[in-house]
N, C-alpha and C positions, 0 to 999 in steps of 0.2 A: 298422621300416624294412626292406624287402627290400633287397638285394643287385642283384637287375637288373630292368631298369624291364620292369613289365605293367602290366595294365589292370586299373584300379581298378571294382567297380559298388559301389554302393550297395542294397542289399535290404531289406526289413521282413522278420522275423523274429519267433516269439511267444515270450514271454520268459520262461516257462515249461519248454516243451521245447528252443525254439530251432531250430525247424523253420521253415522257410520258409511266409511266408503274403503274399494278395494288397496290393497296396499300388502308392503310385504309381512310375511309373517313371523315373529318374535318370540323366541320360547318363553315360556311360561316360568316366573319365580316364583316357586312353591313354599308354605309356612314362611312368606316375609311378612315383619312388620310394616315395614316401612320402608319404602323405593323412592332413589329421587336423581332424576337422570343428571350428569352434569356435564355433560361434553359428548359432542357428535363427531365423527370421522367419516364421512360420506352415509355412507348407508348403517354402520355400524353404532351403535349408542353404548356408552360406558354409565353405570349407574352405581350409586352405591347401595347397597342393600343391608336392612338390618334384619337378621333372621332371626327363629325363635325354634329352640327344643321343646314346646309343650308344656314346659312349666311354666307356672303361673309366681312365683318368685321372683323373675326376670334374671335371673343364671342360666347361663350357660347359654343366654344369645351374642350369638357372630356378630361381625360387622365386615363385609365385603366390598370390594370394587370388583366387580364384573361389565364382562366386554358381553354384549347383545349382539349377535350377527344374525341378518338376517335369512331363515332358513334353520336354523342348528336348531339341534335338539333340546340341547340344557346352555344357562348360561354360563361363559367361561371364567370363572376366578380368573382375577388378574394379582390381587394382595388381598391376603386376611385377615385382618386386624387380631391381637392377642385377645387372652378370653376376659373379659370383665372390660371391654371396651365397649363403649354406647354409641356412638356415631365416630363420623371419620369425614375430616378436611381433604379435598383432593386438590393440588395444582393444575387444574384441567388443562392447562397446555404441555402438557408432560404424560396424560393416560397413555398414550400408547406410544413411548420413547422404551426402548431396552437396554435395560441394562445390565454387565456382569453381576451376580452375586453370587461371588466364589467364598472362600471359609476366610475369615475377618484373619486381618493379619495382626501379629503380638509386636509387640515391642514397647516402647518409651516416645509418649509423647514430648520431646521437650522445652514446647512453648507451653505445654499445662503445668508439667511441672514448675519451669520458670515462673508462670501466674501465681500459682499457688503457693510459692515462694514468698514472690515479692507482696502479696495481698494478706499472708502472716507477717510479712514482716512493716507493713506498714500500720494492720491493727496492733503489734507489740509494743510499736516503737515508744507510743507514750509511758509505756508501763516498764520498760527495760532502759529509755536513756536515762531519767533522773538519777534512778542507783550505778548504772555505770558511771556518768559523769563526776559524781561523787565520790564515788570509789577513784578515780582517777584525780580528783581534788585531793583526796587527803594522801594520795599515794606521792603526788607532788610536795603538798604542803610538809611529809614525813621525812622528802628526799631534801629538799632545800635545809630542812632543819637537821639533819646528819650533817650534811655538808657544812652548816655554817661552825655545830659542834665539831668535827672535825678539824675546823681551819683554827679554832680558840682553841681546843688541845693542842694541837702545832706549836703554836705559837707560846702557850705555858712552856711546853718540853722548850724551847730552843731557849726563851729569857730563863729558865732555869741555871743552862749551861752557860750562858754567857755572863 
């Protein structure tokens, strides 16, 4: 990665001496930082590039995947990464697959929801079953003990009368 943005070519070299030999020609990536090819499709090279606006803060440089064809004038963007991004992973067997990208559709996910559910309710559980179970203790232990007073009142009233 250089230091300040030049222009990148691309050349065919023999890989022997390392001398320059004829081959086809590649447009030129202008103020890139940093280029680094990751996948070929016949003649065409996919690269990702990190560019630079001239400041010396390091804001407001790009990050790109650009298609190389041999011939063109400028490289083609393929995806531009958001702004305050530094580099970019590519799945290289997927550069040049297309796909729809229509307007994100709305609605309710509801296996996230469900997750989110069930993932508060297993961090509560410690903290919400003790006082339930409790509250259910003593709501038993209240009801058994009415009951047992109720059957000993009964049972006064009836030996009363008889």
């Amino acid at each position: 990665m250089s230091l300040y943005p030049s222009t990148w070519q691309m050349t065919f070299v023999d890989g022997l001496t390392g001398a320059p030999v004829a081959g086809a020609s590649y447009p030129a990536l202008r103020s890139a930082l940093d280029v680094e090819v990751v996948a070929w499709r016949g003649d065409t090279a996919y690269a990702v590039v990190r560019y630079s606006n001239g400041r010396t803060d390091g804001r407001g440089d790009r990050v790109q995947l650009v298609r190389l064809v041999p011939g063109a004038l400028e490289a083609q963007p393929v995806l531009t990464a958001p702004d305050g991004t530094l580099a970019m992973n590519v799945a290289t067997d997927h550069v040049d697959a297309r796909r729809p990208a229509g307007p994100p559709e709305n609605g309710v996910n509801v296996a996230e929801v469900l997750g989110w559910t069930l993932t508060a309710a297993a961090c509560l559980a410690p903290f919400v079953t003790p006082p339930l179970v409790l509250v259910f203790l003593l709501w038993k232990h209240r009801r058994r003990r009415l009951r047992l007073l109720r059957r000993q009142g009964r049972r006064g009233a009836l030996g009363q009368f008889q």
